[in-house]
C-alpha positions in Angstrom: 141.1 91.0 85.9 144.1 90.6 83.8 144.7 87.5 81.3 147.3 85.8 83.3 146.7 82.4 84.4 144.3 82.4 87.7 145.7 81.1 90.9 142.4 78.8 91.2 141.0 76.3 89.0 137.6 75.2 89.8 136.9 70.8 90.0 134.5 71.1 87.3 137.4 72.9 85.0 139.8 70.0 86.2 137.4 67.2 85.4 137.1 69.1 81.5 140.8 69.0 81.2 141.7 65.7 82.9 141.7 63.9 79.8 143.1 66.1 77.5 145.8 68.3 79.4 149.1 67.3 81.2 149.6 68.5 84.3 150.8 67.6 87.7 148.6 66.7 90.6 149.6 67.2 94.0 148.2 66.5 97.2 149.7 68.9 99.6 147.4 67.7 102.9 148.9 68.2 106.2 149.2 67.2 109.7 148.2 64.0 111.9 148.1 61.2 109.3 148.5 63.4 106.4 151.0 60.7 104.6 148.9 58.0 105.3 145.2 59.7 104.7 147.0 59.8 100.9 148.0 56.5 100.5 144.0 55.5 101.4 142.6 57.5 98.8 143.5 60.8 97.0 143.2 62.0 93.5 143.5 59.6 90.8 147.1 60.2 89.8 148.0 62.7 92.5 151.8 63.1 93.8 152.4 63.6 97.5 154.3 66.6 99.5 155.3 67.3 102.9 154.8 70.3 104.4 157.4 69.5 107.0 160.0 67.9 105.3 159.5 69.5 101.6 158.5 72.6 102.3 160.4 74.2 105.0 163.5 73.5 106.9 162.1 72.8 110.5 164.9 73.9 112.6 164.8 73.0 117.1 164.2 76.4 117.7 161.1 78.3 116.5 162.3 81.5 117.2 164.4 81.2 114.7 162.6 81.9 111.9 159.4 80.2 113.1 157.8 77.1 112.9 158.1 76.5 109.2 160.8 78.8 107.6 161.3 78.4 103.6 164.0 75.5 102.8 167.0 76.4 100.8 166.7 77.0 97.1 168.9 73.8 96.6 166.3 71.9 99.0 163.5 72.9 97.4 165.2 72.5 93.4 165.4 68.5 94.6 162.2 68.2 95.9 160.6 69.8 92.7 162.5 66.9 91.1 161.8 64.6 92.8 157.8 65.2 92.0 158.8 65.3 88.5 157.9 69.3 87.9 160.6 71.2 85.3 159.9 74.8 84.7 157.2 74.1 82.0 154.9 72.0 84.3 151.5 72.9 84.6 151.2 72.3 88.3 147.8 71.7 90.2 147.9 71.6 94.2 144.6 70.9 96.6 144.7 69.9 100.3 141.8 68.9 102.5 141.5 72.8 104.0 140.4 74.8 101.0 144.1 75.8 100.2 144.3 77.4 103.6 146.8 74.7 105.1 149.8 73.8 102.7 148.5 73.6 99.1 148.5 78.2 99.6 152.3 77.5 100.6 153.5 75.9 97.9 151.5 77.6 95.5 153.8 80.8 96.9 156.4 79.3 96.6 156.6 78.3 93.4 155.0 81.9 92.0 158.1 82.9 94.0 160.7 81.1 92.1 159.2 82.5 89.2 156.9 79.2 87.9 154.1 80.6 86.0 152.0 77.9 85.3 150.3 76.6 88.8 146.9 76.7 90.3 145.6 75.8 93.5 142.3 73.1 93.3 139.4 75.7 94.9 136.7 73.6 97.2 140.1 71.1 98.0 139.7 67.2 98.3 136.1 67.2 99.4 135.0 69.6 96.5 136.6 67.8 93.9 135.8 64.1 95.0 132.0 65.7 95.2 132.8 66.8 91.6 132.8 63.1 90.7 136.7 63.4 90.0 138.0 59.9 90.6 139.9 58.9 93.6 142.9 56.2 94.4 144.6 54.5 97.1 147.6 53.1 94.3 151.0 54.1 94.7 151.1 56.3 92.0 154.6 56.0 89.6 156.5 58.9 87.9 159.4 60.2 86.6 161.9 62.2 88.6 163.4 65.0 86.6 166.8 67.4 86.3 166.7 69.6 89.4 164.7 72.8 88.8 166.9 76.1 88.5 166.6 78.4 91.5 168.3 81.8 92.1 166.1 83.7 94.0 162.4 84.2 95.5 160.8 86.5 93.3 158.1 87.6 95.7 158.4 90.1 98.4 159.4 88.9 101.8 159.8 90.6 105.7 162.1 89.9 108.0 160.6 90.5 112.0 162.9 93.4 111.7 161.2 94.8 109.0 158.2 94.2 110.8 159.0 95.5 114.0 159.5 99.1 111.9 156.2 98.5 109.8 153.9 98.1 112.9 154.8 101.3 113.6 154.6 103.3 110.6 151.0 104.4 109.1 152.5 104.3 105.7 152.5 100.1 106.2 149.9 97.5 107.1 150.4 94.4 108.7 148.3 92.2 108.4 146.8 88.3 110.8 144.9 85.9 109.6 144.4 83.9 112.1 141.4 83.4 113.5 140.0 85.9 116.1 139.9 84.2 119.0 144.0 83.7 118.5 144.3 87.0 117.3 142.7 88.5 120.4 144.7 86.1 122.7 141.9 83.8 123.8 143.7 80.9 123.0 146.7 79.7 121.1 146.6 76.1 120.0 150.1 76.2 118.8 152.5 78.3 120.0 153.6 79.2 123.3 152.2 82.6 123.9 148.7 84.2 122.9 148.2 87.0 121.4 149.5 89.3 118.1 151.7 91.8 117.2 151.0 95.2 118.4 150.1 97.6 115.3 148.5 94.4 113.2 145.2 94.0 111.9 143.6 90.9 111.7 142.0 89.6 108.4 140.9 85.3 109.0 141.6 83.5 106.2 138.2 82.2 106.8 136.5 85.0 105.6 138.0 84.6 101.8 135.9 81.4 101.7 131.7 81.8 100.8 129.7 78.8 103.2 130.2 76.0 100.5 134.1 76.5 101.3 134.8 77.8 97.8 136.7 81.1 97.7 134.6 83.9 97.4 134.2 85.8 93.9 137.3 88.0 92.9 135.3 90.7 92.7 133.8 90.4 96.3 137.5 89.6 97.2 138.9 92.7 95.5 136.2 95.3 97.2 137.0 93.6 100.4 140.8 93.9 100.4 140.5 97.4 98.1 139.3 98.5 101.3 141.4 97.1 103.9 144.4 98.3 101.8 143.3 101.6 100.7 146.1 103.4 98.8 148.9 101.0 99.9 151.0 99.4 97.4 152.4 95.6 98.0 155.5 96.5 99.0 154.2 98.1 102.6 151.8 95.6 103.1 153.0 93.1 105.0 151.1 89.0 105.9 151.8 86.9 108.7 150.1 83.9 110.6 151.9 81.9 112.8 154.1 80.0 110.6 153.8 81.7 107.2 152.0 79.1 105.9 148.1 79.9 106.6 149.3 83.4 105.7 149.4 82.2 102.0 145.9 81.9 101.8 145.1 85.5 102.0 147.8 86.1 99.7 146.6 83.9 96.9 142.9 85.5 97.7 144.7 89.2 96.9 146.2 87.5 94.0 143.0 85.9 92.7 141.4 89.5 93.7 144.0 91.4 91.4 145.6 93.1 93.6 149.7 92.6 93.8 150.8 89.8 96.3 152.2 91.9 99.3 155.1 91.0 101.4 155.1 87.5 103.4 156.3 87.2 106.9 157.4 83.7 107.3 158.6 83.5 110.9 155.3 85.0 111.8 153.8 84.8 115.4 155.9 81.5 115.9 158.8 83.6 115.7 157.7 87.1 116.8 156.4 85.4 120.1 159.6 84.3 121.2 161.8 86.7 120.3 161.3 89.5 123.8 159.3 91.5 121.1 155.9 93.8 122.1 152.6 91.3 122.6 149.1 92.7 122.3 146.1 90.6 123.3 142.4 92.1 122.9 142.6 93.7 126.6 145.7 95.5 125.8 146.1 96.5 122.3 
């Protein structure tokens, strides 16, 4: 492991530092009730995101880029101001899914602006509050600050054309993580169509977690994705879901693992499936 900061910070290391350190707490839950499930309790001095409206740019049409593309770098600078996070904040992000919903996102999309200094909360809300780290239903107040300098995202992203030429190619990987029965076409909760690109293997988010929901050890992650990568380097590995959001978990796993974050496909099956492009399902791939 190298000595750069880890992408997870364990409750118990948050509870030591909670008194002594200055960071910035976010609660990056998601879905039904998300907003309001915060304002009943959350972290004790915890800031609220979107995933919807602060983290994408949810456009009519999912086939255009998917159900959640990546807002514009002049979106996203005001919404890092408006949470009060400059380039020097120490940024800490949990949701209520073990990072696999949108606390993963936005820790990828800050490492992709180039912000150093952010960790995701491993274990989430539940791990923590069992931690004994207080909890609040106050609004909590804070400063707004200068909008945060953007240029570019740093990370490696894929376009479905890209894609479309990696399935194909044994020099790439492409990589699912949904969960099987999606991936094999047995249901799709979500989008329109079942199934998964043809030439993609599928790697469940789930499986980066041990049975307390706690992300497995880095080493047991690294021997796991050593293998499913072999000799491939980040640039023609390729990870998708179905919005590019769940995606992010497996990419933070990689990163907590050692191994270089690979490519993000951000339009994902959301986008793929609605675009007249190849479908496999279990029966057919």
């Amino acid at each position: 492991m190298s000595a750069k900061l880890s992408p997870l910070i364990n409750p118990e290391e948050l509870l030591q530092i909670s008194n002594t350190s200055e960071f910035v707490l976010i609660d990056a839950r998601a879905g039904i009730n998300a907003e309001e499930n915060y304002k009943n309790e959350h972290l004790k001095g915890a800031r609220y995101i979107d995933l919807n409206k602060d983290l994408a740019t949810v456009e009519t049409d999912p086939a255009n880029g998917g159900r959640h593309p990546l807002p514009s770098f002049e979106k996203f600078s005001q919404v890092l101001s408006k949470l009060g996070i400059s380039p020097s904040s120490f940024v800490i992000i949990y949701d209520d899914k073990n990072g696999s919903n949108a606390a993963a996102r936005f820790w990828w999309m800050l490492k992709a602006i180039g912000h150093e200094k952010v960790q995701v909360l491993n274990g989430g809300l539940q791990g923590t509050i069992k931690a004994g780290y207080p909890t609040s239903s106050e609004t909590e107040i804070f400063d707004a600050n200068e909008n945060y300098p953007i240029s570019e995202w740093k990370l490696l992203l894929a376009d479905i054309d890209e894609v479309e030429k990696a399935r194909n190619n044994d020099q790439n990987i492409v990589i699912d993580v949904r969960d099987k029965n999606r991936f094999d076409g047995l249901t799709e909760p979500l989008d329109l169509i079942a199934g998964h690109i043809p030439g993609a293997i599928n790697v469940p988010f789930s499986e980066n977690l041990n049975e307390d929901g706690f992300y497995k050890s880095a080493e047991v992650l690294a021997e796991k994705y050593s293998a499913i990568i072999k000799d491939k380097n980040s640039e023609n590995i390729i990870v998708h879901c179905g919005s590019g959001v769940t995606a992010c978990h497996n990419l933070l796993a990689m990163d907590y693992a050692g191994i270089s974050i690979p490519k993000l496909y951000v339009g994902s099956w959301s986008e793929w499936s609605r675009n007249d492009r190849e479908l496999a399902t279990k029966e057919t791939k």
